[in-house]
DRENVOFI-852124 format. One record per residue (C-alpha): residue number from 1; x, y, z. Coordinates in steps of 0.05 Angstrom, whole numbers, plus 5000, padded with zeros to 4 digits. Layout:
<badrens>
<badren num="NUM" px="X" py="Y" pz="Z"/>
...
</badrens>
This chain:
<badrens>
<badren num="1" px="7806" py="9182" pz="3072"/>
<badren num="2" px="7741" py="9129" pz="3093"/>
<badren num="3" px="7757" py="9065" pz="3082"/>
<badren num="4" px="7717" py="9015" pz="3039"/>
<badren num="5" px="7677" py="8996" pz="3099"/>
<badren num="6" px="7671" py="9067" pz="3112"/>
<badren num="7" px="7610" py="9119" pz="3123"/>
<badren num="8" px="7549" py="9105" pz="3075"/>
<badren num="9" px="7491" py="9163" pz="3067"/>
<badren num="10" px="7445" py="9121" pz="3116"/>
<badren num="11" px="7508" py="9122" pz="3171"/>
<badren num="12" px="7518" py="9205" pz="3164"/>
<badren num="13" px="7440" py="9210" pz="3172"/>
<badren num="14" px="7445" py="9172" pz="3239"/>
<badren num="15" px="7501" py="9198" pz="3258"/>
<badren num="16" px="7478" py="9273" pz="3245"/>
<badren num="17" px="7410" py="9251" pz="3280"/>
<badren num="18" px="7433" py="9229" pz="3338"/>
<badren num="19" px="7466" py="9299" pz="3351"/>
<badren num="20" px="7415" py="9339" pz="3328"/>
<badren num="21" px="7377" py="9302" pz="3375"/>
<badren num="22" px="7417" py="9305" pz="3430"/>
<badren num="23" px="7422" py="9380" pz="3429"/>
<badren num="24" px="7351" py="9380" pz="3420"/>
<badren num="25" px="7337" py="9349" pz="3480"/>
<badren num="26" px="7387" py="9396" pz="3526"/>
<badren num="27" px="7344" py="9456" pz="3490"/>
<badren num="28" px="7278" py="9423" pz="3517"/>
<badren num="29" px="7306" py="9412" pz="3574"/>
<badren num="30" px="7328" py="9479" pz="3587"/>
<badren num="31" px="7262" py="9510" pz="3568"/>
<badren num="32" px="7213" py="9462" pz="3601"/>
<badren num="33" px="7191" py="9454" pz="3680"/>
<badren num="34" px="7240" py="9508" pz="3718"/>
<badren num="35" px="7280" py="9521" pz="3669"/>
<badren num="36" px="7341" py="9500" pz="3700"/>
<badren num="37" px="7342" py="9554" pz="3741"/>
<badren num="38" px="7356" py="9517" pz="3809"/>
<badren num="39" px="7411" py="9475" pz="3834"/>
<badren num="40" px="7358" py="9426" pz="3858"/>
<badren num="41" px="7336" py="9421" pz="3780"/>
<badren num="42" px="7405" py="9436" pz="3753"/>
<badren num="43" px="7442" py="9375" pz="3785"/>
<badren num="44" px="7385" py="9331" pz="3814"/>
<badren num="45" px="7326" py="9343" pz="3762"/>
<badren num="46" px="7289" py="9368" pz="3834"/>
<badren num="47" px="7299" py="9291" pz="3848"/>
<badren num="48" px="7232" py="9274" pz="3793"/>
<badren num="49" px="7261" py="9236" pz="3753"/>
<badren num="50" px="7229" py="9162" pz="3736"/>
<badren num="51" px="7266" py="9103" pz="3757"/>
<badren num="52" px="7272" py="9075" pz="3689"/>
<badren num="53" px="7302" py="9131" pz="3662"/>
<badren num="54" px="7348" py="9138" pz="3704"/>
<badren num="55" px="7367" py="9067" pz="3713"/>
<badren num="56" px="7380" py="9064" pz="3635"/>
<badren num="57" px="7422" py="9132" pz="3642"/>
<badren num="58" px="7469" py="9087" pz="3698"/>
<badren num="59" px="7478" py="9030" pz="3648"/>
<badren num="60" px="7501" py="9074" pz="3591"/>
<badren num="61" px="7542" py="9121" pz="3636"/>
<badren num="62" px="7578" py="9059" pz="3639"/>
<badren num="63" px="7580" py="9044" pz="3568"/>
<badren num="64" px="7627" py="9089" pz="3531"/>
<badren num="65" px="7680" py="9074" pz="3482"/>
<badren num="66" px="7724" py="9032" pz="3527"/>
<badren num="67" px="7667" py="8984" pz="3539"/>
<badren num="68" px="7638" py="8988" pz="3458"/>
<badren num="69" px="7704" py="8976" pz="3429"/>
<badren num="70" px="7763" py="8966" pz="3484"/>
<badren num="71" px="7720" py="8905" pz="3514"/>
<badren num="72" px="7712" py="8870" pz="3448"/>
<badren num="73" px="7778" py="8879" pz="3435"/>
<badren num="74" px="7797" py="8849" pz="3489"/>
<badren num="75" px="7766" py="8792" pz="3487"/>
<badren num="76" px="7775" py="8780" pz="3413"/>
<badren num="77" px="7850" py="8773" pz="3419"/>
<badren num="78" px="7860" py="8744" pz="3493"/>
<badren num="79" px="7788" py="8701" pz="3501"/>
<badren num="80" px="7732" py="8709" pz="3549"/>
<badren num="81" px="7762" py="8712" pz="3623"/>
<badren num="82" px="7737" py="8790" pz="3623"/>
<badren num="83" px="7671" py="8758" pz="3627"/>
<badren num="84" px="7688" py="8746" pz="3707"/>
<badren num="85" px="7686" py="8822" pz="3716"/>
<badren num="86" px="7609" py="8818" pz="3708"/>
<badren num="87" px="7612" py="8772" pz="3769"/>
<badren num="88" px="7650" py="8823" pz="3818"/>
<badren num="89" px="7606" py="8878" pz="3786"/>
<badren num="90" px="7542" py="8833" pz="3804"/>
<badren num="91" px="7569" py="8834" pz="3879"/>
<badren num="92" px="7589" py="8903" pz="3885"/>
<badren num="93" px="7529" py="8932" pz="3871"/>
<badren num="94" px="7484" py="8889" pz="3914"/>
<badren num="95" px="7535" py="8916" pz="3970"/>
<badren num="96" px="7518" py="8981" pz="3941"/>
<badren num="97" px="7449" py="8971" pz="3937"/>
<badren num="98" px="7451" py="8941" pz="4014"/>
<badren num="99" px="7495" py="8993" pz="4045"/>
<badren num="100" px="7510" py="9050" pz="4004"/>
<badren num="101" px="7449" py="9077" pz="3973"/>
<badren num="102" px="7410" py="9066" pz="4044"/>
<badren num="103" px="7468" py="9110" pz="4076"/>
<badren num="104" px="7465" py="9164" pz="4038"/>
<badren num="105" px="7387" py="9167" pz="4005"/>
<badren num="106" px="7369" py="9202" pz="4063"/>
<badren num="107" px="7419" py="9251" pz="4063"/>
<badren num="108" px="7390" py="9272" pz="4002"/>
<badren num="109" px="7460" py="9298" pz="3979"/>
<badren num="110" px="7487" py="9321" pz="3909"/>
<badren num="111" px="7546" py="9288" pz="3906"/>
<badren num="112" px="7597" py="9251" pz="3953"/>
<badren num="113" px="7636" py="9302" pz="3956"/>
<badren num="114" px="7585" py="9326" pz="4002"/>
<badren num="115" px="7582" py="9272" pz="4044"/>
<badren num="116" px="7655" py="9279" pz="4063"/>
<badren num="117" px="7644" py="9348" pz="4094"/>
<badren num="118" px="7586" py="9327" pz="4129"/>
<badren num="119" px="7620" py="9262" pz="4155"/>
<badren num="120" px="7691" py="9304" pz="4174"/>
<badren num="121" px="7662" py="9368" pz="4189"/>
<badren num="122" px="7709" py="9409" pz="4152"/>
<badren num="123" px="7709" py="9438" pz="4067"/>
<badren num="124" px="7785" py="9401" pz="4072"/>
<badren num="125" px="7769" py="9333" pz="4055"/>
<badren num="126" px="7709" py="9356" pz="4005"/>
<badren num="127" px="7758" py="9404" pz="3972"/>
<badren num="128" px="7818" py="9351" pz="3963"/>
<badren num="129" px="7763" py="9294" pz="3930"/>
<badren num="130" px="7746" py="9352" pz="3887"/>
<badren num="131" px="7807" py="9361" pz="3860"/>
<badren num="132" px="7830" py="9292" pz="3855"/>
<badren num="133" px="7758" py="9276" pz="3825"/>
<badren num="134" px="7771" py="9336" pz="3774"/>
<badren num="135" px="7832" py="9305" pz="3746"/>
<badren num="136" px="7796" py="9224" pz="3748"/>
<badren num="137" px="7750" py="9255" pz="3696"/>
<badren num="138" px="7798" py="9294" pz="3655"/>
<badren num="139" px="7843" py="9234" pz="3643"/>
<badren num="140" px="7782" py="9186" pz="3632"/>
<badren num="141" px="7736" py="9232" pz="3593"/>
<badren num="142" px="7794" py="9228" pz="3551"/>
<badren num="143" px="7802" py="9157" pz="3536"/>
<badren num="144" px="7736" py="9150" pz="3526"/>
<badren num="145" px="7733" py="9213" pz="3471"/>
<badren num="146" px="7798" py="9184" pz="3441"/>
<badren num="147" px="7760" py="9121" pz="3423"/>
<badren num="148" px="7700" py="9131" pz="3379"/>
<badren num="149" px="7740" py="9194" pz="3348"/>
<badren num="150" px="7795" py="9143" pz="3325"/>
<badren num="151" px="7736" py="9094" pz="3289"/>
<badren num="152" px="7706" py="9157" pz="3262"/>
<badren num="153" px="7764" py="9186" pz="3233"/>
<badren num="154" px="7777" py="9110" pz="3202"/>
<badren num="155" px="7701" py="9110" pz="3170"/>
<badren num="156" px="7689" py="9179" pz="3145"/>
<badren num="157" px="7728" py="9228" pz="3113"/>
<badren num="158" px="7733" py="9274" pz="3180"/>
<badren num="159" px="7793" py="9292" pz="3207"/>
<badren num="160" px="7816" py="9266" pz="3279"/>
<badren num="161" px="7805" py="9336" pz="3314"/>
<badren num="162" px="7738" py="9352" pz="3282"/>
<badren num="163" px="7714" py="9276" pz="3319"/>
<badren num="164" px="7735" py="9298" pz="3386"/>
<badren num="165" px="7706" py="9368" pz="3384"/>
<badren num="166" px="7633" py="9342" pz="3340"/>
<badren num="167" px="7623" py="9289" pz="3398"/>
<badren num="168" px="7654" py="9324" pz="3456"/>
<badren num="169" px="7620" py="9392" pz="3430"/>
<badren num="170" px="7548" py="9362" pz="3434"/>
<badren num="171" px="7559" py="9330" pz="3505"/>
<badren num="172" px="7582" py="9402" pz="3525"/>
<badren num="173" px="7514" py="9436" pz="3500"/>
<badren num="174" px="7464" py="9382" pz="3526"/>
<badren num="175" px="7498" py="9379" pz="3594"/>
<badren num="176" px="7510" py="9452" pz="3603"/>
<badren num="177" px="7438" py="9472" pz="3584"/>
<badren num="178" px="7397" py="9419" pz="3600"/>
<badren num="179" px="7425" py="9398" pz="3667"/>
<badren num="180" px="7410" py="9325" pz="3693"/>
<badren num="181" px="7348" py="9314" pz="3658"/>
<badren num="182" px="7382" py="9329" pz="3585"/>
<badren num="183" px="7440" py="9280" pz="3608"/>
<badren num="184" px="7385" py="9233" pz="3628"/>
<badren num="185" px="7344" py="9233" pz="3572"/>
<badren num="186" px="7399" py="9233" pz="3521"/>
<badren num="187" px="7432" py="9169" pz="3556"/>
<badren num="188" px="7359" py="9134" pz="3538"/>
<badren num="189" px="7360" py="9160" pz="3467"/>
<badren num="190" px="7436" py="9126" pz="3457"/>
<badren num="191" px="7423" py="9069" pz="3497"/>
<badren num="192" px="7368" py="9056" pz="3440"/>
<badren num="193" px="7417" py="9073" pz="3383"/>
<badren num="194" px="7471" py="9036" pz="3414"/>
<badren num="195" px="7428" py="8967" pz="3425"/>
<badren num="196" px="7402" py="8973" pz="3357"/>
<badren num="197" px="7478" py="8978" pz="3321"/>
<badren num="198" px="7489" py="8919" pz="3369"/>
<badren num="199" px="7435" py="8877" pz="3351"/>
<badren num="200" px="7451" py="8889" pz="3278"/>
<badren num="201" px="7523" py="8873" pz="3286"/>
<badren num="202" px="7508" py="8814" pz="3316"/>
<badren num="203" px="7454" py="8795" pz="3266"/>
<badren num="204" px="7496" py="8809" pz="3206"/>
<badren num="205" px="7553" py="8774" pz="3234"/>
<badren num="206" px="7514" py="8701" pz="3247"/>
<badren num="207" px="7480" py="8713" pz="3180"/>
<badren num="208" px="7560" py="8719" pz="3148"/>
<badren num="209" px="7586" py="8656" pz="3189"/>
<badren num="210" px="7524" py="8610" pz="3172"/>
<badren num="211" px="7490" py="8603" pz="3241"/>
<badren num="212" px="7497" py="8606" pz="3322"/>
<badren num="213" px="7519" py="8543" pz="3324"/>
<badren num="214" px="7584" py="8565" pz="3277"/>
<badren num="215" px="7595" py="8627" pz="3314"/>
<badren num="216" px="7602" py="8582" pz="3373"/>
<badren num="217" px="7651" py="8532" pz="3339"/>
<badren num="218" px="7691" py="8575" pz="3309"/>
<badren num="219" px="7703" py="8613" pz="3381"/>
<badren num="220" px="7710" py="8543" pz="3414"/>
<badren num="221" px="7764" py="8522" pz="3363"/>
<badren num="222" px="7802" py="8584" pz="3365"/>
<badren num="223" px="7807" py="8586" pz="3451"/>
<badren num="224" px="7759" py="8644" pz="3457"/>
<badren num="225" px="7717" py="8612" pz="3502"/>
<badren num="226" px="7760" py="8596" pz="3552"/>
<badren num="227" px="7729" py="8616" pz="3622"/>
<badren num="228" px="7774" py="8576" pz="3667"/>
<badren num="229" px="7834" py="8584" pz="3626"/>
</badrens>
């Protein structure tokens, strides 16, 4: 059963939104420009896309569940030294930006996977990062379903299962019809939804405590903002 700080009729409206949407989007996308009906379209979005778009798509590929609700968390009950990841992130992708995305830009590849058989000349090396890439994603994807299934199944009267397959089930459809453009496009759409439920968190939690200035003090007094430490 839903908690008290469970579902309200506003929460199952966004909730329900958001997938109609999402769908929505992986049905336009199927039906507009080529249809999908090239690999060039399929995986690459014949290489149209806008750079905004797609940078926005990057950032929220990297936002799932472990990030939304393992990273807070995290730093809740051990303090703020995660914080130093963003550093080591900051330097990796200038490298990447440097090195990597010159290298292979021009190669105007699909996927690494690719690259491997061009750079070994042979399907060996390309076939055995398949694989191993193949079982990455099963593990990760998931982690990353487990989590927002668990807080849904804690807010709303849906079983655990019916989580997993209502979130996983819509990711299916979009991707599988829509191609990169429906994954791109539906990455913007939660981006929005997911800085909005931020901002409001984060709003309605300074409003509760008094003011910045407490937020602060209570984190300073209870070692949570302890960098160095």
């Amino acid at each position: 059963m839903a908690s008290d700080f469970g579902f309200h009729v506003a929460d199952y409206v966004v909730f329900a939104g958001m997938i109609t949407l999402s769908i929505g989007i992986g049905v336009y996308s199927a039906c507009s420009g080529g249809g999908q009906k090239t690999t060039l379209e399929y995986l690459v979005g014949n290489r149209r896309l806008k750079m905004l778009p797609v940078a926005i798509s990057f950032v929220v590929s990297f936002e799932s569940s472990i990030l939304v609700l393992g990273y807070p968390a995290e730093i809740y009950i051990y303090g703020d030294q995660l914080l130093w990841t963003s550093v080591a992130f900051m330097f990796t992708t200038l490298t990447a930006i440097r090195v990597v995305v010159p290298l292979f830009h021009p190669l105007k590849l699909t996927s690494v996977f690719e690259y491997f058989e061009l750079r070994y000349n042979s399907k060996a090396p390309r076939s055995l990062a398949t694989v191993i890439g193949i079982f990455h994603y099963l593990f990760y994807i998931g982690i990353v379903l487990y989590g927002p299934a668990l807080v849904l199944a804690a807010v709303t009267d849906f079983p655990f299962w019916a989580s997993v397959f209502s979130v996983a089930g819509a990711s299916i459809i979009y991707t599988s019809i829509g191609g990169l453009k429906a994954v791109v496009w539906t990455d913007v759409l939660q981006c929005l939804i997911m800085i909005l439920g931020m901002i409001a968190v984060i709003i309605k939690g300074t409003m509760d405590v008094g003011n910045v200035g407490k937020v602060f003090q209570i984190n300073y007094e209870n070692l949570r903002l302890n960098y160095f430490k």
